[in-house]
N, C-alpha and C positions, 0 to 999 in steps of 0.2 A: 409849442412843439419842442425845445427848448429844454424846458421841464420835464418832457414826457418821456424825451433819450436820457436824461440825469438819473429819472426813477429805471427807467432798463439797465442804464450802466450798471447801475448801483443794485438791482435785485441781480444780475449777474455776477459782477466784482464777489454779492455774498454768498453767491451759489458757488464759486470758485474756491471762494475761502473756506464754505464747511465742507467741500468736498475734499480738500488736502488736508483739512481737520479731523476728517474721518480716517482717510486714509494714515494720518501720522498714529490715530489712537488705535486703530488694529495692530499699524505694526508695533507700536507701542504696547499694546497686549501679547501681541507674538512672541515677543523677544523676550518680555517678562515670566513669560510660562518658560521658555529654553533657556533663560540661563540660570546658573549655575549660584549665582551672586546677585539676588535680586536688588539688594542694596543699594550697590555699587552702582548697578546697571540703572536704578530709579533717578542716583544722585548725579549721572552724566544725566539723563534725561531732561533734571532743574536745571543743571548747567546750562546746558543747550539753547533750550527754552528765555534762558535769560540773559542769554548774548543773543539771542535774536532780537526780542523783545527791545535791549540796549540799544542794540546797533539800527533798530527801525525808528526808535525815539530820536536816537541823534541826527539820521537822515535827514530825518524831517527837517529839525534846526537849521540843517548845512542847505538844504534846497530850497529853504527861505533865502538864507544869506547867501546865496550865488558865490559866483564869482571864482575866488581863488580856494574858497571855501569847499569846494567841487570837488578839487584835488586835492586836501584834505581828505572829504569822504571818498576818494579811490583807495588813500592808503587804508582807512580807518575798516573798511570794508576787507582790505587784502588780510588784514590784520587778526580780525575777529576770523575770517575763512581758517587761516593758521591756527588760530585758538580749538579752533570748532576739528578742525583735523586732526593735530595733535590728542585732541579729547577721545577719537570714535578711531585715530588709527590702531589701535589692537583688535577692535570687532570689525573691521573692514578687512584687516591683514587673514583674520582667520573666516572670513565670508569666503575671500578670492580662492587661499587655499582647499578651503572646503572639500570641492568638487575631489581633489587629488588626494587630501589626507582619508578620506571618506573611504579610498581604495582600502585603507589600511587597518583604520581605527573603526569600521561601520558606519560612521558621521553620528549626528545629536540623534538621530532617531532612540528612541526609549525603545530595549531589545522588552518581547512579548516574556511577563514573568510565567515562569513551569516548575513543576514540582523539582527536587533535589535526591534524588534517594540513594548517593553515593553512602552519604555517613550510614544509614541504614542498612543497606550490604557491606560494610566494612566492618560493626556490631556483630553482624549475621555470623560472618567467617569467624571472627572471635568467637562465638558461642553466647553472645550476648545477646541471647534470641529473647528477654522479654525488656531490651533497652533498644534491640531493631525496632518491636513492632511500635511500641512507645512512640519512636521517631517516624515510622511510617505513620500511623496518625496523626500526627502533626502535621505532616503534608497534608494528607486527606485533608484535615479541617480547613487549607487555606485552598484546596482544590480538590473538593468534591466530587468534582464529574470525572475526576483523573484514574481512566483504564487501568493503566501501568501498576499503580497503588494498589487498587483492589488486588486485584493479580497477586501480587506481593503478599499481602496483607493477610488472605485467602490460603495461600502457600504455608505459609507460616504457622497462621493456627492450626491448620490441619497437620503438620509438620513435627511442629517443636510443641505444639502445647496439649495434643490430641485430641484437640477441638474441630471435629469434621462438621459438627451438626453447625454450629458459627462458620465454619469457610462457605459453608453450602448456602446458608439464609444472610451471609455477607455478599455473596455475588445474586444470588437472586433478587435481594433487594437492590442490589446497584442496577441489572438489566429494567428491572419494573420503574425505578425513579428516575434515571436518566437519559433515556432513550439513548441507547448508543448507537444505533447504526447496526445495518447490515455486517461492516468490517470489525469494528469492535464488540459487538453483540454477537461476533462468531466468536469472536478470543475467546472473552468468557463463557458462554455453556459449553465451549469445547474443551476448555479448561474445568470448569465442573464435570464434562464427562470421566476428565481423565480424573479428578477426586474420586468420584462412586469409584471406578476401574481399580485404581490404585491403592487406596486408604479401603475399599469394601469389597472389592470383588464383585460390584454390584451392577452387572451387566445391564438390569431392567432400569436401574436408578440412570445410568449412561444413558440408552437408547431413549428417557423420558427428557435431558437434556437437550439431546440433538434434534429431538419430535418439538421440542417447544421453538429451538430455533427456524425448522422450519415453517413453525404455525406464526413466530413474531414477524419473518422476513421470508416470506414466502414470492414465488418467484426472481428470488437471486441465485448466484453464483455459491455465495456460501449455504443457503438453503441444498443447492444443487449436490454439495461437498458431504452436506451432513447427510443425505440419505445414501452415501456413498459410504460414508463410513458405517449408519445403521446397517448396512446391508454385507457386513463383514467383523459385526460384534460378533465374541464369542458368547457361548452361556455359560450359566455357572458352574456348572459343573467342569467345564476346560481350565475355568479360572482356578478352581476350586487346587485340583489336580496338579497345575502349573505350579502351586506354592509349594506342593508337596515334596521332601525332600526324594531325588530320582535313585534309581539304582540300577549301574551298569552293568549287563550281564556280560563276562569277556567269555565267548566258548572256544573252547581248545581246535586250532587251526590241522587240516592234514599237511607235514609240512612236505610229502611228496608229492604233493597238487599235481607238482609238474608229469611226474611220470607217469600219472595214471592215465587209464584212457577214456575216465568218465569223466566229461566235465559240464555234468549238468546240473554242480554246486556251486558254479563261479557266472551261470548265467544268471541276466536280472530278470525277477518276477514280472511276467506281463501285468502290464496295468488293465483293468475292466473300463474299455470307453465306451461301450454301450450301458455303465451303472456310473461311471462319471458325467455322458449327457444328460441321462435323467434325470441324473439330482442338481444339474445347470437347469434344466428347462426347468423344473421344484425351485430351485430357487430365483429364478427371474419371474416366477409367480406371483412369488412375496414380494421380490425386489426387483423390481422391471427400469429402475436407473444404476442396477450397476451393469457399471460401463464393463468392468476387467473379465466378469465371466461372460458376458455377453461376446465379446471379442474371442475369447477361447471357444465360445460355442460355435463360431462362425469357423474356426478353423477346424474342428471337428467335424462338421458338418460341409466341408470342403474334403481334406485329406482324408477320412476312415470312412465316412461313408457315399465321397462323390457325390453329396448333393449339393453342386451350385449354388443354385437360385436357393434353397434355404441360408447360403453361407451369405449369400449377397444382401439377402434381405434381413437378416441380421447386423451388417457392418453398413445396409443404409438407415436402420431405425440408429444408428448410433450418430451419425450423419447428421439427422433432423434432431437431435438432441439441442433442447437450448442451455446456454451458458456453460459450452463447453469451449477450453482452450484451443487455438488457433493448430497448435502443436499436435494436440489430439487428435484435432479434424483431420488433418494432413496427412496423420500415419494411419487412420480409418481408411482415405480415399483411395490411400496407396496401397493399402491391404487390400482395396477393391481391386485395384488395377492388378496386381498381383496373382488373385485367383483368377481372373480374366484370361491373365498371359499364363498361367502355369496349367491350370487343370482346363480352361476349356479353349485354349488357344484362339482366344478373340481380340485381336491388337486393337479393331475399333471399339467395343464395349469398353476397354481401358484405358482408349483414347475420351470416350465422353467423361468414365470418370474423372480424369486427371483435369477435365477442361470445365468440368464443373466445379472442382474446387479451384481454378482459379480465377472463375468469374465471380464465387462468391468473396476471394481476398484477392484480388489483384495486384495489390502492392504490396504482400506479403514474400518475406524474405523464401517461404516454404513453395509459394507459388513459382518463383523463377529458379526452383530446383524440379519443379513437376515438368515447367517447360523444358527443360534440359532435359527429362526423362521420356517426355512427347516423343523426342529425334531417336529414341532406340525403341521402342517397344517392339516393332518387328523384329529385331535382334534377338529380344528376350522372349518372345514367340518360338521363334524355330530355336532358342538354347532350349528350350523349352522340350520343346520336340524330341530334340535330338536327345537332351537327359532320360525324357520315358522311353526312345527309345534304346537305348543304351540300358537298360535298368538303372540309371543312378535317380537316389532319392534326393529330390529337389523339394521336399515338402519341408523343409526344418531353414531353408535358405530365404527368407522371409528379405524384402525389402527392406533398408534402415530409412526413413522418410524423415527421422529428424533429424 
């Protein structure tokens, strides 16, 4: 029996020992990856090691020989603990403070390396435009997938060296090989749009950018963005014109304006909003997400020709738009509430609106300004009133909702 606790003692005692064995070589690798001074830090390690090793050889000896020898091994142990402290107090002193210099200095953490392209834009502004691009390839090659670069890189050829056909097949092949993202893969074809734009006039080249963005990232936010802006390119022909140098005609003013008693040369020409809806509803045909003329049609279709419910159900298709901003929603619901109270004096119709956008954001900063707007609507009902009755034009006094 005897024997059989010796071999337990003993398959324990060794399970004890490689497990503090282990644990000393991890940290033992720990430490050697963070410091600074692998040398040094290896040469405390022997150290260590070999006053322990010392000091367990001698034990030994002194707890054969008992006695006075005991005390002895107290000091001889106090001794070596002093050696062994002395040795490790610099890495202990900067363990403790750690925590506090860490506020200051970052701590040992290794900062994430990123591209550099200060010296690159500082070349630039010199005019050292084929020693920037130089230096921006340089980055590139130690970070490849780096947006910013491109960007740069793209700018420049097309810029300083007249190299459009290279900025154009330098971003398209960066979109194709690196998958950038919805967010970065907007940066750049939208920065390719603005190339065609800019360097060609080349509206169709533009509009083929923004079309691919939203065929790579389709159902986002930026997809959402690009057919907002397809849906307010000019064409070539505007472009064309706009470079053209203009010519101011000054015509010779009556400077008796005042005294005459016609003055049917200083009114402004009425606008045609029966040939400006038409060409909103022509163009929401083509373009059924932009949001901007849609919004004007609903007011049109309010003010000029008192049709409500057309005005409504146009600012609720904007409503049900997905990935739009929170901001947007808000001044849509509010332009709801708005024509409610103004043309058809309906306080609860503009009560649901306003309660339906804040159940859809609840904790939105824009909803607990709707509710503060809940407590007046009948106010704004009978101002309401009282303005058509009164003849004042309350059609241009639009709610501000953000």
């Amino acid at each position: 029996m005897d024997v059989l606790l010796n071999k337990v003692y003993s398959l324990i005692a060794i399970g004890f020992v490689g497990f503090i064995g282990w644990l000393a070589w991890k940290a033992f690798r720990s430490t050697m990856k963070k410091s600074d001074d692998p040398v040094k830090l290896l040469v405390k390690w022997g150290g260590t090691f070999a006053l322990i090793i010392t000091w367990a050889f001698i034990m030994k000896v002194l707890l054969k020989m008992g006695g006075i020898a005991l005390i002895f091994g107290v000091l001889l142990t106090a001794t070596f603990g002093v050696l062994i402290g002395i040795m490790w107090a610099p890495s202990w002193g900067r363990m403790l403070a750690s925590p506090l210099s860490s506020m200051y200095d970052g701590g040992s953490e290794q900062a994430e390396p990123t591209p550099f392209y200060a010296i690159a834009e500082a070349k630039r502004k010199r005019g050292l435009y084929d020693a920037s691009i130089a230096e921006v390839r340089k980055q590139l090659a130690r970070f490849p997938s780096d947006t910013q670069g491109h960007l740069m890189l793209a700018e420049m050829l097309a810029e300083h060296r007249d190299d459009f056909e290279g900025a154009v097949a330098l971003l398209n092949q960066f979109v194709s090989e690196h998958e950038p993202g919805p967010v970065n893969g907007s940066f750049v074809l939208n920065r390719l749009a603005d190339l065609y734009l800019k360097y060609r006039q080349d509206p169709a080249g533009a509009r083929q950018s923004l079309q691919r963005l939203q065929s790579e990232f389709p159902d986002t936010e930026q997809a959402d963005k690009a057919a907002q802006r397809i849906a307010h390119l000019q064409d070539e022909d505007f472009l064309t014109t706009r470079q053209a140098p203009k010519k101011m005609e000054v015509r010779k003013m009556n400077l008796k304006l005042g005294l005459s008693g016609d003055a049917s040369s200083m009114q402004v020409p009425e606008v045609d909003v029966d040939a400006k809806a038409r060409n909103m509803v022509e163009h929401l045909e083509t373009h059924p997400r932009d949001t901007e003329v849609r919004e004007q049609l609903a007011w049109i279709y309010a003010e000029h020709y008192g049709k409500i419910d057309w005005a409504i159900d146009q600012l609720k298709q904007l409503t049900q738009m997905e990935h739009q901003s929170v901001s947007k929603l808000a001044r849509w619901y509010n332009q709801t509430a708005d024509i409610y109270c103004r043309f058809s004096g309906s306080a609860e119709a503009a009560k649901l609106s306003l309660e339906e956008f804040i159940g859809r954001f609840p904790d939105s900063g824009h909803s607990e300004r709707a509710r503060h707007r809940l407590k007046r609507l009948n106010l704004e009902v009978r101002t309401s009133k009282k303005g058509r009755s009164d003849g004042t034009d309350l059609s241009t006094q639009k709610t501000d909702s953000t």
